[in-house]
C-alpha positions as CSV (number, residue, x, y, z in Angstrom):
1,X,26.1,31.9,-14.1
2,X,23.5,30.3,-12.0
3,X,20.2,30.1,-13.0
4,X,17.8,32.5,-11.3
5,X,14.8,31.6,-9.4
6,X,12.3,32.6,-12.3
7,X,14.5,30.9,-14.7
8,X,14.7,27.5,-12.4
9,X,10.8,28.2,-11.9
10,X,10.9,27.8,-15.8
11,X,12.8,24.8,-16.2
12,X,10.6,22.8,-14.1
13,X,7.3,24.1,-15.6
14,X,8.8,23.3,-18.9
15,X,9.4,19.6,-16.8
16,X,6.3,18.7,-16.3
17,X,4.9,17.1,-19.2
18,X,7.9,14.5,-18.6
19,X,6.7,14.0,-14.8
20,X,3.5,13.1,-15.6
21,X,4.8,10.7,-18.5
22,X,7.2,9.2,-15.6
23,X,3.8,9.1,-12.8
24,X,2.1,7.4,-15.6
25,X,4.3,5.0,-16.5
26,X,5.2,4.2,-12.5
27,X,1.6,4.0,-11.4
28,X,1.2,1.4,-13.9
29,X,3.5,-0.9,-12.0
30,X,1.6,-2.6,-9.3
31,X,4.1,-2.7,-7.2
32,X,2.4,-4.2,-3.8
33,X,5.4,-6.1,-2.0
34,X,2.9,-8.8,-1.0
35,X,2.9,-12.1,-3.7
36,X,-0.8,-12.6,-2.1
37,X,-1.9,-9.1,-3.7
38,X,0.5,-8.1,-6.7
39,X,3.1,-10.6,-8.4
40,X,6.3,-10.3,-7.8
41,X,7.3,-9.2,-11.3
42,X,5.7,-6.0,-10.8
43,X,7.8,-4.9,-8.2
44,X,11.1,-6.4,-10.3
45,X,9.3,-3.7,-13.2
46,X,9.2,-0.8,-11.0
47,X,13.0,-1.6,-9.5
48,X,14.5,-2.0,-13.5
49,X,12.7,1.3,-13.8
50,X,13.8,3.6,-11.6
51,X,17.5,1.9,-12.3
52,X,17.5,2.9,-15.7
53,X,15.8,6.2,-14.9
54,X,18.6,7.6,-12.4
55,X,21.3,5.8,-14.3
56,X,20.3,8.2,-17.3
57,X,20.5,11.3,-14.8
58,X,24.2,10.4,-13.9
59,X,24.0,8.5,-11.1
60,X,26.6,5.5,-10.9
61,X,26.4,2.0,-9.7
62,X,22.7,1.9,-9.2
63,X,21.5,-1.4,-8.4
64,X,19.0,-3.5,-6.3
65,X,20.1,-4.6,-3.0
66,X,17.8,-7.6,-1.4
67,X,16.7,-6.8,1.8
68,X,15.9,-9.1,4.9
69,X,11.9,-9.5,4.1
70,X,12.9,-10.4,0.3
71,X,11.9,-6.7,-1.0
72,X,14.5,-4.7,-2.7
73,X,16.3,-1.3,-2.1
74,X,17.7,0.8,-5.2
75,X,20.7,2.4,-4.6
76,X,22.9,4.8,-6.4
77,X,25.3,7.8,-5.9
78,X,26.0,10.8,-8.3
79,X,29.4,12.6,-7.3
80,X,29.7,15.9,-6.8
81,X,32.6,18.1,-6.6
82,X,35.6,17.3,-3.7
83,X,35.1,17.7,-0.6
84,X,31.2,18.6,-0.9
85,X,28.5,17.4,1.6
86,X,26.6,14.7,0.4
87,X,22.7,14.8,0.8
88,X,20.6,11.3,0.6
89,X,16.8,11.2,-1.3
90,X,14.9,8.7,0.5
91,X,11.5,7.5,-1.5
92,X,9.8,4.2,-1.6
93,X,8.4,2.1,-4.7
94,X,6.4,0.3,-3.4
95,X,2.3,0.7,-2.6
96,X,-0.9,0.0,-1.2
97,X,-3.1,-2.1,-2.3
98,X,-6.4,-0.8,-4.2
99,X,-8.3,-1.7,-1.4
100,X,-11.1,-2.3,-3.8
101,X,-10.9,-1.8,-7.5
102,X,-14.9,-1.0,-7.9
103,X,-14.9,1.7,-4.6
104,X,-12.4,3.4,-7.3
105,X,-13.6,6.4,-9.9
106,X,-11.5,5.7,-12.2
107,X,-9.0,2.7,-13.2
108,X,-6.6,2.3,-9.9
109,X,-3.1,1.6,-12.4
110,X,-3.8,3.8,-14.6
111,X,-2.6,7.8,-14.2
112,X,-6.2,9.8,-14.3
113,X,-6.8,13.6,-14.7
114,X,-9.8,14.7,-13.3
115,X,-10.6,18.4,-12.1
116,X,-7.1,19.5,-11.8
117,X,-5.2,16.4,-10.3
118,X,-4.0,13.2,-11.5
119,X,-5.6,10.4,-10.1
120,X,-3.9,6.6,-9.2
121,X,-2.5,3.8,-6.9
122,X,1.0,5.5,-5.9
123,X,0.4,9.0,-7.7
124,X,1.0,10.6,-4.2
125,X,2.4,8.0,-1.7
126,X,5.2,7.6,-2.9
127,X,6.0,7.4,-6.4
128,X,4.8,11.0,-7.0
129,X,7.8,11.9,-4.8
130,X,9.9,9.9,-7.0
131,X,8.8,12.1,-10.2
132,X,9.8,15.3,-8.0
133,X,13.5,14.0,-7.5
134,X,13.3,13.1,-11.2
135,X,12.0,16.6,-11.8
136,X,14.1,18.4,-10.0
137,X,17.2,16.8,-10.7
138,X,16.7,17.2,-14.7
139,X,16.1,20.5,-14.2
140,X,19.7,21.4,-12.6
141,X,20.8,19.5,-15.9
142,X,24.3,18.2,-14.3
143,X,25.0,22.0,-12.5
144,X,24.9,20.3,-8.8
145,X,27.1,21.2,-6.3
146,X,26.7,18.4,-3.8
147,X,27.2,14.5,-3.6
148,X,23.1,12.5,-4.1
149,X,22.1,9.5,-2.8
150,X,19.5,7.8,-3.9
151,X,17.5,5.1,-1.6
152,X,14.2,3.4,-2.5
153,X,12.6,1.7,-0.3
154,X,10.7,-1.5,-1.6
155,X,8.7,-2.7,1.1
156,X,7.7,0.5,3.3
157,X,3.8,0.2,2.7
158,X,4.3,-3.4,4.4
159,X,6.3,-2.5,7.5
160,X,7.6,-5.9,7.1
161,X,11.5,-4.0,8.4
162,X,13.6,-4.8,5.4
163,X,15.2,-1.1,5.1
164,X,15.3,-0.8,8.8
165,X,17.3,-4.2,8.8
166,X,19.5,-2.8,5.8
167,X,20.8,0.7,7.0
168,X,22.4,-0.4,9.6
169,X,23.9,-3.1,8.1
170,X,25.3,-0.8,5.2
171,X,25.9,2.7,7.4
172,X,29.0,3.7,4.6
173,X,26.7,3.2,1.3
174,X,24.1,5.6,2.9
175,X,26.1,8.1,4.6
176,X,25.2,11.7,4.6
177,X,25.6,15.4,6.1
178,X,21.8,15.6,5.4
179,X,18.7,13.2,4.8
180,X,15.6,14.3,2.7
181,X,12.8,11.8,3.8
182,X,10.0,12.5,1.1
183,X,7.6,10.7,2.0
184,X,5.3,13.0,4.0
185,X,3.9,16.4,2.4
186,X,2.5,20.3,2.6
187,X,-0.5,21.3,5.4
188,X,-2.8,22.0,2.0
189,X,-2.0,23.0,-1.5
190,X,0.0,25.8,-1.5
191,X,1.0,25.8,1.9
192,X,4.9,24.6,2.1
193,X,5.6,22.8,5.2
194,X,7.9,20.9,7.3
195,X,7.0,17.7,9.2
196,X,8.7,18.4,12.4
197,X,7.2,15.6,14.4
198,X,5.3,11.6,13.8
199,X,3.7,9.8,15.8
200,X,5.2,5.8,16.3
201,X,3.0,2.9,16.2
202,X,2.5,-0.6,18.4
203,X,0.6,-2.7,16.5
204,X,-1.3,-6.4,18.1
205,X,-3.6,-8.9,17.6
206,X,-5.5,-10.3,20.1
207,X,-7.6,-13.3,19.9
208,X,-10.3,-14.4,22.4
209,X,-11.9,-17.8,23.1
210,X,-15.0,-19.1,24.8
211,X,-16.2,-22.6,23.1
212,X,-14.6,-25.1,21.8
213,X,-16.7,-24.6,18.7
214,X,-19.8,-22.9,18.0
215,X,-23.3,-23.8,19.8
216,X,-26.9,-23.1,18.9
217,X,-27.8,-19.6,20.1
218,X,-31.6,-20.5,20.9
219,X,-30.9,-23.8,23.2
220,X,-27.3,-22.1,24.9
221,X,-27.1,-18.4,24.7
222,X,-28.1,-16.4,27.6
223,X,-25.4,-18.2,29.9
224,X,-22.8,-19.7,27.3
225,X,-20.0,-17.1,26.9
226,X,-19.9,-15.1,23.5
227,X,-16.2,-14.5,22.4
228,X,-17.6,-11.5,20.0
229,X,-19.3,-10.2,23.0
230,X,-16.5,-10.5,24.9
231,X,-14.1,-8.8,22.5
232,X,-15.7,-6.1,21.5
233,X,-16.6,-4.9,25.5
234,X,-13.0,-5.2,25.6
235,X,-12.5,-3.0,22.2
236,X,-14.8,-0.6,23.9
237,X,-13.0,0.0,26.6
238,X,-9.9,1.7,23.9
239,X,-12.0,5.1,24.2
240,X,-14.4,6.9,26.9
241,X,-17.6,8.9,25.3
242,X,-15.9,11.6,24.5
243,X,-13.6,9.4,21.8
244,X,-10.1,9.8,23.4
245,X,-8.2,6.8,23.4
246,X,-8.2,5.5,27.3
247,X,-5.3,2.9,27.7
248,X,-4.2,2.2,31.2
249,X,-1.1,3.9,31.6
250,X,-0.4,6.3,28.4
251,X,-1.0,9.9,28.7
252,X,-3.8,11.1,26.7
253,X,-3.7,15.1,27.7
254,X,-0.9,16.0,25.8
255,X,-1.3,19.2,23.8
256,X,0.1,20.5,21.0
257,X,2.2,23.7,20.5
258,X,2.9,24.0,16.6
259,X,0.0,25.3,13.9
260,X,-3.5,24.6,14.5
261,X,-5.4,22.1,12.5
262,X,-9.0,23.9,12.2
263,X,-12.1,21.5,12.8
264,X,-13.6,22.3,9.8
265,X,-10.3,21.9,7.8
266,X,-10.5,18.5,9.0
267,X,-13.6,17.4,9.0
268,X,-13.1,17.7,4.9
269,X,-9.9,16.7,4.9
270,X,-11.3,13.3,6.7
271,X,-13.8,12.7,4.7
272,X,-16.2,13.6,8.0
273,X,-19.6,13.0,7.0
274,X,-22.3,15.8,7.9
275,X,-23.7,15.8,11.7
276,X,-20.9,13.2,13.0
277,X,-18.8,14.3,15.8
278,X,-15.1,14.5,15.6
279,X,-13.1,12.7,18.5
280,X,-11.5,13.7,21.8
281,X,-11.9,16.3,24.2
282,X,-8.6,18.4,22.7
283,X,-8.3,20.6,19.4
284,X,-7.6,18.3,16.3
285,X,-3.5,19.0,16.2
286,X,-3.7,17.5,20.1
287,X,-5.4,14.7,19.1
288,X,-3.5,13.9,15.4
289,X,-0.2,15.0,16.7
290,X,0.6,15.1,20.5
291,X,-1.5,12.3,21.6
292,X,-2.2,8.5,21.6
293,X,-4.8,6.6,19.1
294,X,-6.6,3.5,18.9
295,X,-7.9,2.3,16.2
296,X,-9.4,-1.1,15.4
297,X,-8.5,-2.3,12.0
298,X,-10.0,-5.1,11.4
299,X,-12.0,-8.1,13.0
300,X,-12.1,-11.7,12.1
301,X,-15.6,-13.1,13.1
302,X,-18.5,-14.3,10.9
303,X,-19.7,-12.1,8.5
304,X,-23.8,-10.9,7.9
305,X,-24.0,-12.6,4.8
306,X,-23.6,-16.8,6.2
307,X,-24.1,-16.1,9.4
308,X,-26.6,-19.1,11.4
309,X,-28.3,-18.7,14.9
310,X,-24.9,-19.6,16.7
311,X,-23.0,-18.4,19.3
312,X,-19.3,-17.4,18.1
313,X,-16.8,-19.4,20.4
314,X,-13.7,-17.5,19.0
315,X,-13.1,-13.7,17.0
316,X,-10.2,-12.0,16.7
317,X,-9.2,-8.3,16.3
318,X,-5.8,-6.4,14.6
319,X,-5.4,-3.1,16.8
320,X,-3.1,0.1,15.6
321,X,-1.8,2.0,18.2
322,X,-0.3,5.8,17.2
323,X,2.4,6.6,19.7
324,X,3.2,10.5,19.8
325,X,6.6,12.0,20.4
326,X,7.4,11.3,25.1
327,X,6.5,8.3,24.7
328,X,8.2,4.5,24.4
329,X,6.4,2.4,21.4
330,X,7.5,-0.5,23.5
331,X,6.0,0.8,26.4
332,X,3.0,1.6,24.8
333,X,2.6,-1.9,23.6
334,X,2.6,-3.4,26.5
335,X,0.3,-1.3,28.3
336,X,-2.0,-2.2,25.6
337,X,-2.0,-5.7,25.9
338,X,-2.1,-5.0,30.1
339,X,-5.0,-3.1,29.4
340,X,-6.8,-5.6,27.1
341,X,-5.8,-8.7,28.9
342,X,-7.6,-6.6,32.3
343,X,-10.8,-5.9,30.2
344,X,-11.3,-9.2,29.3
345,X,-15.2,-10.4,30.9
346,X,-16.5,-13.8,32.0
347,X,-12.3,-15.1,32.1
348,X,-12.7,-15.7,28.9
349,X,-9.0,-17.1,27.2
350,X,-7.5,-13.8,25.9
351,X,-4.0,-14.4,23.5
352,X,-2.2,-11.2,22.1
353,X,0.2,-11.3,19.5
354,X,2.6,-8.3,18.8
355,X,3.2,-7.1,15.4
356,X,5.3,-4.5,14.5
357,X,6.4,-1.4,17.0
358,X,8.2,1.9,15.7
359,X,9.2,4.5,18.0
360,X,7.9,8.1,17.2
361,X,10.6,10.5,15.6
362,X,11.1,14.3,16.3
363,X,13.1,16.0,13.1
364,X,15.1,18.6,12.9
365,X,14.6,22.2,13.2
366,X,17.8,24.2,12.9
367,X,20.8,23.9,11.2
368,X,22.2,24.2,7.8
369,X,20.0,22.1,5.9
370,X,17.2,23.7,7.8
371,X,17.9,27.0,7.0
372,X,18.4,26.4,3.1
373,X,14.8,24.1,2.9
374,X,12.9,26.6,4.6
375,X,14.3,29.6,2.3
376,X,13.8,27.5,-0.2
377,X,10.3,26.7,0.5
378,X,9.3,30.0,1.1
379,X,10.9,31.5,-2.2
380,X,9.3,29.1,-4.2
381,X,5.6,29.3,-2.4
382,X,5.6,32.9,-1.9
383,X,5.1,32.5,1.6
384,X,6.0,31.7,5.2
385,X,7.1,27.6,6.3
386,X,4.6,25.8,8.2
387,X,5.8,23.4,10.5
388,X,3.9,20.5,11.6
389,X,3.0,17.1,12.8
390,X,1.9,14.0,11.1
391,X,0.1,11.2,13.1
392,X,1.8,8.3,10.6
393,X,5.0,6.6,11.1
394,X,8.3,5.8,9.2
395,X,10.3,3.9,11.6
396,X,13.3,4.2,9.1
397,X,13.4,8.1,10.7
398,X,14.6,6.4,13.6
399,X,17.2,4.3,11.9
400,X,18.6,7.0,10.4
401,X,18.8,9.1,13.0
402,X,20.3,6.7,14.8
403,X,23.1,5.4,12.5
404,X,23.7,9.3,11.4
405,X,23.5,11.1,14.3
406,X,25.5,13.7,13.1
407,X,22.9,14.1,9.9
408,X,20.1,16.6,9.8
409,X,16.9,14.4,9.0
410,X,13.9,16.8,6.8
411,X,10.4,15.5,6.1
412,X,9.0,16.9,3.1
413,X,7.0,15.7,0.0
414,X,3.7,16.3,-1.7
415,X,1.5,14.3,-0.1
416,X,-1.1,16.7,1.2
417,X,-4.1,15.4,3.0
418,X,-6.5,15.5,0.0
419,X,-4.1,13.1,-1.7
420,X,-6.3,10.2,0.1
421,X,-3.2,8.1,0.7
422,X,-3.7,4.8,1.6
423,X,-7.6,5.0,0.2
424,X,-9.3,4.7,-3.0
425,X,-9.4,7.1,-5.6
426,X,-5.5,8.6,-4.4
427,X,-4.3,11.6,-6.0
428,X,-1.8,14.2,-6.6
429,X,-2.2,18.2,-7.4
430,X,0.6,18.6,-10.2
431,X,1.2,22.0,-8.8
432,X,3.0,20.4,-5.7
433,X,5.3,17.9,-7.8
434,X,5.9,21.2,-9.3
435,X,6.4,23.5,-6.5
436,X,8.4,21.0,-4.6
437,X,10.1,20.2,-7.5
438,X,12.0,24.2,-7.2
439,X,12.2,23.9,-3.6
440,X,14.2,20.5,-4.4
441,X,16.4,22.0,-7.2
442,X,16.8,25.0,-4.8
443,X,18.1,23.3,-2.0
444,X,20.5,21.1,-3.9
445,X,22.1,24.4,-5.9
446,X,22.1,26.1,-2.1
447,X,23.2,23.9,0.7
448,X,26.5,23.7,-0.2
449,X,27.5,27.7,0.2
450,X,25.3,27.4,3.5
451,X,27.9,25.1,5.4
C-alpha cells in the first residue's frame, strides 16, 4: 500500500540528518568551473560524487559527458515500469565564487549552522537542490512509478553555454514528458511557489578611449578628453531619476499581473539599507519581473589606492542587461549598444563587445505535471501555490523548451530570497530541503495516475 502523506512526511524528516551529511560534504567541493578561481580537480570531486551518489539510488549508466566549454554534465537514467512517462531533474554542480572569503561569517566551504539555517558556498544555489532529489528519492526507497533523469549541469554559474550546446546535440539521452528545472525557489519560507516567468539577459562590454596614454591632469585637464568621464555620462544615461532603466528602444512600462512583491518585503530581502530609495516608478514585481534592468557590474579604471594626478585615456565597463518575457534578448542587445554608442560625448572612440545573450522563458502553467506539482505543493505546505517571477536567467529553459516542445517545463527549488545566492554568507533554511523534499516524492508517486 502506498505510503500516506504523514507517513512520506515521516520518511523525509527521518532523511534529514543524511541531507545535511550530503550538503556538507558537497559544499566542501569548490566546484567553480573557472581554473583562474578553483582547480579543476574540484569540480572532477564534485562529478565522481554525485556519480557514486545516484548510482547507489539505482540509477544506471551514470557518467560524465564533456561539454563544449570543457565542464562536464552527469547523466543517468533510473527505469521505471513500461510504458511510464519519464520526468528529467535538472540541477547544477557547479558555483559561485566566494566573492571574498573575509566579507564571509563563517568559513565559505564549510556547511555552517547558525540561527536555524545552514550556511555555505552552494548550500542553496544549487547543490542544496541536489540534496532534495537525493532526499526525496531515498525516501520513495525504489516504489517509483515513473522513468528519472538525472542532468547536472557543470558550468551554469559561468554561462560559458556548455549544456545549451549539449542538449541539443543529445535530444534522445534527455528526453522527457516533463522537466523539473530546480534551480529557482519558494516567494519566502513556507510559502510554495512556482516560477512561472524569468527574465533573459544581454550582456556587453564597452570600452572607451580618449589618449593614447595618460597625461598630467594639472598641465592638460580642463580641455583634454577624460575616458572615465566620458563613460560614466554614458553609464548615466542607463536610468532617469526615478531609477528605471531608460534604453532607447526597450519598453520600460510593463506591468506585472501575478503576486505582489511588497516594498517592505524587499527592501529586506535586498539587503536595502535604511533611508535609501528603491528604484523605478512601478511596484517592485513590475520592476523585478515585467520590466528591463541595467546594471553596471563592474568597471576597469584606476583604482583610489595608486591613483596619480593623471587624466585616464581609456576605462572600460561590463553591463548586465535583464530582458523580461515580449521582448527579443537579441534585440535588446543591440539597442544597448545603439544607445551607448549615441551617448558617447566629445567623439570619443567607443568599442562594444557582446557577451553572452539568453532569451527570457515563460513556463508552464497547465497540464498534467502542473496539476500534480501544485497539489503537491499545497499538501505538503498546508497552503495555496504562489506563482511568480524571477528577474534571473537560465537560458537552458529555452533549450529545453525548444528541443521538447511537447514537455511541460516546472521551476521549483529552495532557493528563497534570504538564501543570498550569488553573495557572501549563502544559506539554506532546512525546512525547505525538507518541504520540497515531500512535494518532490509527491509528485514522482503521483504523475503517473494523472496522465
Amino acid at each position: 500500500m502506498a505510503m500516506t502523506d504523514e507517513a512520506l512526511r515521516e520518511r523525509v524528516r527521518s532523511l534529514m540528518p543524511r541531507a545535511r551529511e550530503d550538503l556538507a560534504t558537497m559544499v566542501g567541493f569548490r566546484s567553480v568551473h573557472d581554473p583562474q578561481q578553483s582547480p579543476p580537480e574540484e569540480c572532477d570531486r564534485m562529478v565522481d560524487w554525485l556519480k557514486a551518489a545516484f548510482s547507489e539510488l539505482g540509477f544506471t549508466d551514470v557518467d560524465a559527458h564533456e561539454t563544449s566549454d570543457g565542464s562536464k554534465a552527469v547523466v543517468g537514467h533510473r527505469a521505471g515500469p513500461e510504458g511510464a512517462p519519464t520526468v528529467l531533474l535538472y540541477f547544477h554542480h557547479d558555483v559561485q565564487p566566494p566573492l571574498g572569503e573575509d566579507e564571509w561569517d563563517s568559513p565559505v566551504w564549510s556547511l555552517t549552522e547558525r540561527d536555524g539555517r545552514w550556511y555555505g558556498r552552494g548550500a542553496a544555489d544549487c547543490k542544496g537542490n541536489i540534496a532534495m532529489h537525493l532526499t526525496a528519492l531515498r525516501a520513495l526507497d525504489g516504489d517509483i512509478p515513473v522513468n528519472i533523469i538525472i542532468v547536472g549541469e557543470g558550468s551554469e554559474e559561468q554561462g560559458t553555454g556548455g549544456m545549451e550546446d549539449f542538449v541539443p546535440r543529445h535530444p534522445e539521452l534527455l528526453r522527457a514528458d516533463t522537466i523539473l528545472v530546480c534551480d529557482s525557489g519558494n516567494f519566502a519560507v513556507g510559502k510554495p511557489s512556482l516560477t512561472t516567468s524569468l527574465r533573459g539577459m544581454a550582456n556587453i562590454v564597452v570600452t572607451v578611449e580618449a589618449l593614447s596614454s595618460a597625461m598630467h591632469s594639472g598641465m592638460f585637464g580642463g580641455a583634454a578628453p577624460d575616458a572615465l568621464a566620458a563613460l560614466i555620462a554614458m553609464l548615466a544615461t542607463l536610468r532617469d531619476a526615478d531609477g528605471n532603466t531608460t534604453v532607447t528602444g526597450l519598453d520600460s512600462t510593463a506591468t506585472w499581473s501575478g503576486i505582489d512583491y511588497p516594498a517592505d518585503a524587499f527592501r529586506n530581502d535586498a539587503n536595502v539599507i535604511d533611508g535609501v530609495d528603491l528604484l523605478g516608478s512601478g511596484r517592485v514585481s513590475d520592476m523585478v519581473w515585467a520590466r528591463p534592468a541595467a546594471t553596471v557590474l563592474g568597471i576597469d579604471c584606476p583604482p583610489v589606492v595608486g591613483s596619480s594626478a593623471s587624466i585616464v585615456p581609456k576605462a572600460r565597463a561590463r553591463i548586465n542587461l535583464r530582458v523580461p518575457p515580449g521582448i527579443d534578448a537579441e534585440f535588446a542587445q543591440d539597442a544597448l549598444i545603439a544607445h551607448l554608442t549615441d551617448a558617447a560625448p566629445w567623439h570619443v572612440k567607443v568599442s562594444i563587445e557582446r557577451e553572452a545573450d539568453g532569451a527570457p522563458f515563460t513556463g508552464a502553467t497547465s497540464g498534467a505535471a502542473y496539476d500534480t506539482m501544485v497539489d503537491a505543493m499545497s499538501r505538503a505546505y498546508g497552503t495555496d501555490v504562489t506563482l511568480m517571477g524571477q528577474g534571473g536567467s537560465i537560458p537552458l529553459c529555452n533549450v529545453f523548451a525548444d528541443t521538447y516542445p511537447d514537455a511541460e517545463i516546472l521551476l521549483l527549488g529552495v532557493e528563497e530570497p534570504q538564501c543570498l545566492i550569488h553573495a557572501p554568507n549563502e544559506s539554506v533554511d532546512p525546512t525547505e530541503i525538507e518541504n520540497m523534499a515531500v512535494v518532490e516524492a509527491t509528485f514522482l508517486r503521483e504523475y503517473a495516475t494523472r496522465r
